[in-house]
Z-matrix of the N, CA and C atoms (Angstrom, degrees):
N
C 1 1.444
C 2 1.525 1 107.10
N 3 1.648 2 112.56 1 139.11
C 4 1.402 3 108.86 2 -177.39
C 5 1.597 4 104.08 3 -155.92
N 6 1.277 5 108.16 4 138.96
C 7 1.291 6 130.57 5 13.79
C 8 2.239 7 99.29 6 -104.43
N 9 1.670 8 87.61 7 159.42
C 10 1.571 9 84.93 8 175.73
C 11 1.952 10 103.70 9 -144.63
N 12 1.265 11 96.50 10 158.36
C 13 1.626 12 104.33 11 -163.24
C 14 1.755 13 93.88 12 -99.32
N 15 1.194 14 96.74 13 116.64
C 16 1.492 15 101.16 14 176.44
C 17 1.911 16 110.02 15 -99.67
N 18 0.582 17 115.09 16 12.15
C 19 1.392 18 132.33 17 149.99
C 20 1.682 19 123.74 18 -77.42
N 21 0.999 20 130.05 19 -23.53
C 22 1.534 21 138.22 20 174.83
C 23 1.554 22 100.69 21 -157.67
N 24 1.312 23 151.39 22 -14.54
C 25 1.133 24 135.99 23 166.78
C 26 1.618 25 111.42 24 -99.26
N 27 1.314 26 111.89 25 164.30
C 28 1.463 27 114.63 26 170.55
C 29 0.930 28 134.07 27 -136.36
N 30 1.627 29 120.22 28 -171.61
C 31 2.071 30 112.33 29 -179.39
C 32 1.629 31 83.85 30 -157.45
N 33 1.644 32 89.44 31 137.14
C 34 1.469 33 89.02 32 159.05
C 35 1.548 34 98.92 33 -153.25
N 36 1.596 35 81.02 34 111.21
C 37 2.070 36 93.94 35 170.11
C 38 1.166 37 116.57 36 -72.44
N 39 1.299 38 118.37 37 156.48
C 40 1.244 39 121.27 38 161.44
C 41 1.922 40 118.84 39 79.01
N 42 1.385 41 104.67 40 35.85
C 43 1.166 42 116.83 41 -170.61
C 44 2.392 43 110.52 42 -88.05
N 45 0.889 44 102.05 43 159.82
C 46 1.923 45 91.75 44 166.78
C 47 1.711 46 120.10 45 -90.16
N 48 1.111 47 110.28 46 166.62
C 49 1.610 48 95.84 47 171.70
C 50 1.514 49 104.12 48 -55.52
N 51 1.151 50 102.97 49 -53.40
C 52 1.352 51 111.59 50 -162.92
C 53 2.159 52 110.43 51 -49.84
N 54 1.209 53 101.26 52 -31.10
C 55 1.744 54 108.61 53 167.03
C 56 1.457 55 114.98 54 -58.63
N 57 1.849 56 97.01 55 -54.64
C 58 1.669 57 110.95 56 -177.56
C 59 1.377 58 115.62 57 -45.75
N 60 1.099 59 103.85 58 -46.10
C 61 1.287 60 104.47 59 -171.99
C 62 1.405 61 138.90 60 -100.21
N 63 1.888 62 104.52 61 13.28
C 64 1.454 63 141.33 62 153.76
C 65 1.411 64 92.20 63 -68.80
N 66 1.175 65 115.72 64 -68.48
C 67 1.705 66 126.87 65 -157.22
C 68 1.757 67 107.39 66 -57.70
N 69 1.390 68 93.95 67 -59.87
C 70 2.324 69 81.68 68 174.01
C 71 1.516 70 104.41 69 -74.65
N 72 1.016 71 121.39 70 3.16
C 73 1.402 72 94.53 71 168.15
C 74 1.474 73 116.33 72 -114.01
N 75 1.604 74 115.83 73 38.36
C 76 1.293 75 132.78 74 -175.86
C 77 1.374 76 124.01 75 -179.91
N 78 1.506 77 85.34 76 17.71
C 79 1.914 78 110.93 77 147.90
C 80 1.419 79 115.50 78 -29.89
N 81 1.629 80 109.82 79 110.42
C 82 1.682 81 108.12 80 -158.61
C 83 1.678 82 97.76 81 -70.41
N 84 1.318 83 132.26 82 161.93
C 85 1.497 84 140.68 83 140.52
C 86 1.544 85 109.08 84 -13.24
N 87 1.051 86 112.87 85 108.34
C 88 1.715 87 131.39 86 162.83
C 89 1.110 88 110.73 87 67.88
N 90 1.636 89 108.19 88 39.23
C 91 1.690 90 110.84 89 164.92
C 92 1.540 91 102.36 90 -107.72
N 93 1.350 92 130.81 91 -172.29
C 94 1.563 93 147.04 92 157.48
C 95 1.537 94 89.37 93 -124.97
N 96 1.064 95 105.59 94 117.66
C 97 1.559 96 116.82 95 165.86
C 98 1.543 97 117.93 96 -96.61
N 99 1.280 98 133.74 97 149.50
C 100 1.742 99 122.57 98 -152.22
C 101 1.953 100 88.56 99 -162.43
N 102 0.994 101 109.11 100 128.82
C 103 1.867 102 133.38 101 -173.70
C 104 1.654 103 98.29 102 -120.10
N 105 1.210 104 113.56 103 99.89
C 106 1.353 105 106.95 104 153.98
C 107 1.594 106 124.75 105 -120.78
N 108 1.147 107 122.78 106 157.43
C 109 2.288 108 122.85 107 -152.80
C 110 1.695 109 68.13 108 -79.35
N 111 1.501 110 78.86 109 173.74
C 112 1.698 111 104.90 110 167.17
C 113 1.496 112 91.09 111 -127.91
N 114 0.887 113 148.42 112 51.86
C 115 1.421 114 157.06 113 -168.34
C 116 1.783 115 114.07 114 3.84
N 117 1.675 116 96.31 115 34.86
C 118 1.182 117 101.67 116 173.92
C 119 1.718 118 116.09 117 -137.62
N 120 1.330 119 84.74 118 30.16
C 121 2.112 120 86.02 119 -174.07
C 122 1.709 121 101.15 120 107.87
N 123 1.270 122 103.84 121 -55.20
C 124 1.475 123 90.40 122 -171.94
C 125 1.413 124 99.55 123 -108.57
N 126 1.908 125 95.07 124 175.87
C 127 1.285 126 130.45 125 172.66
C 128 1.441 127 139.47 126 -70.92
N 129 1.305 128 125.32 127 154.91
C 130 1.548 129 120.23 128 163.60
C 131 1.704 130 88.43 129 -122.07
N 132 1.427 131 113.90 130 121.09
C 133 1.672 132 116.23 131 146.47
C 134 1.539 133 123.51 132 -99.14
N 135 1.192 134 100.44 133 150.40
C 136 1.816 135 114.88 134 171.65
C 137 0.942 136 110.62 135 -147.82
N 138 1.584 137 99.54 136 132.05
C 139 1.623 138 112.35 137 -176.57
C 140 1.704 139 97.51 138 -110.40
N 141 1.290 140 92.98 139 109.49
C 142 1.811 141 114.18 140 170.28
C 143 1.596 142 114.23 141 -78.16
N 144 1.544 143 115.20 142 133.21
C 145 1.261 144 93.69 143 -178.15
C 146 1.857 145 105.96 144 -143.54
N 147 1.333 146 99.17 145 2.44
C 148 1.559 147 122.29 146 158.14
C 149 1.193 148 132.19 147 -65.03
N 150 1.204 149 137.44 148 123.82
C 151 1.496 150 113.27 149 158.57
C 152 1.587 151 104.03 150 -85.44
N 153 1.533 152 95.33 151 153.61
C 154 1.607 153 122.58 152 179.58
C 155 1.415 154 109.88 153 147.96
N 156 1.404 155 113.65 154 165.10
C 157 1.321 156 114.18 155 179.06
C 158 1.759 157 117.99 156 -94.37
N 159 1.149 158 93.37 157 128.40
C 160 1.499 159 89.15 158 -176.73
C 161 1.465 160 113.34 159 -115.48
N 162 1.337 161 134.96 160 146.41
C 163 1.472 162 150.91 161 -175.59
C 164 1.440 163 102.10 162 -66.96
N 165 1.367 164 147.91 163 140.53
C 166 0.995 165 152.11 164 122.56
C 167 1.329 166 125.06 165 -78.45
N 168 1.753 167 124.15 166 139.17
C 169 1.558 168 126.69 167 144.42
C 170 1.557 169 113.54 168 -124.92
N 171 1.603 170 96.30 169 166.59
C 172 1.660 171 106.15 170 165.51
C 173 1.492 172 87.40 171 59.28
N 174 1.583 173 139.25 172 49.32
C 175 1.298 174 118.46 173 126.10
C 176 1.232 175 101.54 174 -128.00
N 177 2.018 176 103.95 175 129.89
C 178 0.985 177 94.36 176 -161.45
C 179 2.214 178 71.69 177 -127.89
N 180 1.231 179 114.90 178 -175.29
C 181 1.475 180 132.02 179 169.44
C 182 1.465 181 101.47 180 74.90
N 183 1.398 182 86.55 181 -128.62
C 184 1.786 183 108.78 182 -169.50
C 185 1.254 184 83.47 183 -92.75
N 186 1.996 185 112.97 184 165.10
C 187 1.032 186 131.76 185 -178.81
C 188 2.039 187 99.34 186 178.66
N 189 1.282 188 107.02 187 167.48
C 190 1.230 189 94.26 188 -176.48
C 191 1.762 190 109.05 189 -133.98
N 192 0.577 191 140.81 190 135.83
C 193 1.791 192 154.95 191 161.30
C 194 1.920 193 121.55 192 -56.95
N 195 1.166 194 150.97 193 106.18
C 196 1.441 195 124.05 194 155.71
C 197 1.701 196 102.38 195 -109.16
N 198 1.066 197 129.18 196 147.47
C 199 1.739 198 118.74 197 165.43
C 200 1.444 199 97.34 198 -127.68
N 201 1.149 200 97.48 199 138.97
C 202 1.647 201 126.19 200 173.04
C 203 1.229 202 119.37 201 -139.67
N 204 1.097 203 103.27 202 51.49
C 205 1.831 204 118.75 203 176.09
C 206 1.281 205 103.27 204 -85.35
N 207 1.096 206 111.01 205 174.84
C 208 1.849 207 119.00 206 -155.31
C 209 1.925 208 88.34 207 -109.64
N 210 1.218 209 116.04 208 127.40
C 211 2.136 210 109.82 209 160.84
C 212 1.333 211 79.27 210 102.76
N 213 1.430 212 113.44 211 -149.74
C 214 1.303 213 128.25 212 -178.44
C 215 1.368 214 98.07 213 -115.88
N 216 1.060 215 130.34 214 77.34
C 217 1.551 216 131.78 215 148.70
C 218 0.691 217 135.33 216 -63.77
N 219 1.660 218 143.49 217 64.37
C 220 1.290 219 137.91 218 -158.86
C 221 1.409 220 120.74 219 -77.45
N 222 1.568 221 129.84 220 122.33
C 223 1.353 222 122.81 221 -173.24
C 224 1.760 223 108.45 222 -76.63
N 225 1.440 224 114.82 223 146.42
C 226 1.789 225 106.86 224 179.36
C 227 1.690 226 91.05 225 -121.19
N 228 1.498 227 100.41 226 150.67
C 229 1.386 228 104.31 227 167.12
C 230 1.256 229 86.26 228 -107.85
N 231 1.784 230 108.10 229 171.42
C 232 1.327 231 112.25 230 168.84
C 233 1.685 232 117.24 231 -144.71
N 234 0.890 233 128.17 232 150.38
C 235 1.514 234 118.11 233 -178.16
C 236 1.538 235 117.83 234 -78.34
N 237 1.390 236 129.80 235 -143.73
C 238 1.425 237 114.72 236 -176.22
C 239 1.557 238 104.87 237 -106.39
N 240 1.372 239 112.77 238 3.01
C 241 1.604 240 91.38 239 171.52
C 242 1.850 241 107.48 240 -98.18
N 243 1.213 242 113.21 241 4.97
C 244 1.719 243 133.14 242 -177.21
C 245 1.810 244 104.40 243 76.03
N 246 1.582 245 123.32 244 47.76
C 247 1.342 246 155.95 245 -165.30
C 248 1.940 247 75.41 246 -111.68
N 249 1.392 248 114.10 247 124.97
C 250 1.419 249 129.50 248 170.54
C 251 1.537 250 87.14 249 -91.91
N 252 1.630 251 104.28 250 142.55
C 253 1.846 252 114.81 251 -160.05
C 254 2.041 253 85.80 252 -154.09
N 255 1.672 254 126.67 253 -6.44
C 256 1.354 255 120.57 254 145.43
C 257 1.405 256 91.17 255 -152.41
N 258 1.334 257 114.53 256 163.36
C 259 1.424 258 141.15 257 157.48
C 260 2.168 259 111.93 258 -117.50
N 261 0.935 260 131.12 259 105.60
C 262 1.156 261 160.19 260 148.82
C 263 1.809 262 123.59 261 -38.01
N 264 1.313 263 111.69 262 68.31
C 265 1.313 264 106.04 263 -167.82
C 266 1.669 265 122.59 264 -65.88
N 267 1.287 266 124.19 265 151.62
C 268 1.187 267 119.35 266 -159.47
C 269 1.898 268 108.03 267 -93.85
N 270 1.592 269 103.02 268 68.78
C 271 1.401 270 95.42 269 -161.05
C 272 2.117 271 90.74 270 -129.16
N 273 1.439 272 115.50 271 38.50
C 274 1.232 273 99.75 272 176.70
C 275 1.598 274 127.97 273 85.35
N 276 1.082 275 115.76 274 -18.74
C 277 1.440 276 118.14 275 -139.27
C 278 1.857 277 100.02 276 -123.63
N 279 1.617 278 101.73 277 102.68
C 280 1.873 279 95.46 278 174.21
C 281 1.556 280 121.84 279 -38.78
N 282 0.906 281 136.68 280 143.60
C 283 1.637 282 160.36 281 -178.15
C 284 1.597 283 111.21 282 -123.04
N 285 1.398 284 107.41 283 108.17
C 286 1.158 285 118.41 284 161.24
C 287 1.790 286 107.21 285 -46.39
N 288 1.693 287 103.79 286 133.37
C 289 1.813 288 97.55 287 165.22
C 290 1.531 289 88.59 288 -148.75
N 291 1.397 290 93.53 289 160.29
C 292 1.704 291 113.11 290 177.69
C 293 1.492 292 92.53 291 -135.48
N 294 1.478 293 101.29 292 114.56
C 295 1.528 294 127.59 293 -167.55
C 296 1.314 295 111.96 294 -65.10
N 297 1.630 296 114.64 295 -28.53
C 298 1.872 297 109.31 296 -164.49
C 299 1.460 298 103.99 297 -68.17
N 300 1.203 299 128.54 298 -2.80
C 301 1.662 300 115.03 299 158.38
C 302 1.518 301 131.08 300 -65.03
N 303 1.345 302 97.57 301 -26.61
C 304 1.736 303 110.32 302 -126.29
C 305 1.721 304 97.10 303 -90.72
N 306 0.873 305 173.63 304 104.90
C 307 1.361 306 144.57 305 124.08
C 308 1.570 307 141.06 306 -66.06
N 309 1.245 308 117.22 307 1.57
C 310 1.114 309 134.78 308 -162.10
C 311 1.853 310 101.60 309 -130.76
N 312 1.624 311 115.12 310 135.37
C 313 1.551 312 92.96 311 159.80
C 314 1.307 313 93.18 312 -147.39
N 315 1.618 314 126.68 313 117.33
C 316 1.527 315 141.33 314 166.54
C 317 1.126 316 116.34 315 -79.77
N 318 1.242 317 128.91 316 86.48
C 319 2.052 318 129.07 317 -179.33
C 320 1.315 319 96.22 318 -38.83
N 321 1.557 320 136.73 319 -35.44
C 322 1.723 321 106.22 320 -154.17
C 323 1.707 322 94.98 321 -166.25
């Protein structure tokens, strides 16, 4: 994912389901939290906490969404022509996503 602020945002490869799914369901206050497979059992998470649009690769299948942005921040994915294909409401709550659309992900 690019670009990302490693100063207040994060990545953590190599996580279990069983982590992933600690982590969106405790998506801190005014992050977008984002789960993508490593097509090997486990996870890569990133906690986004910028707005801007950022590029995605290598997520491809299932993957999952939580946003916990502060107001109504709604997160948009977007496909490759930058055509929004989900919007992500900012109410706490993981969201099933299947990545082979997506290339684009705007927290807000």
């Amino acid at each position: 994912m690019s670009p990302l602020d490693s100063t207040v945002e994060g990545v953590r490869p190599d996580v279990s389901t069983a982590e992933r799914d600690y982590e969106l369901n405790h998506c801190p206050a005014g992050y977008l939290c984002v789960a993508a497979g490593q097509g090997d059992g486990r996870h890569t998470l990133f906690r986004l906490y910028y707005c801007g649009q950022r590029s995605i690769f290598n997520f491809l299948g299932a993957g999952a969404v939580t946003n916990n942005q502060t107001g109504s921040a709604s997160a948009r994915l977007k496909n490759q022509n930058g055509i929004v294909v989900s919007t992500i409401p900012a109410d706490n709550k993981p969201y099933r996503i299947y990545w082979d659309a997506v290339w684009y992900i705007d927290p807000c």
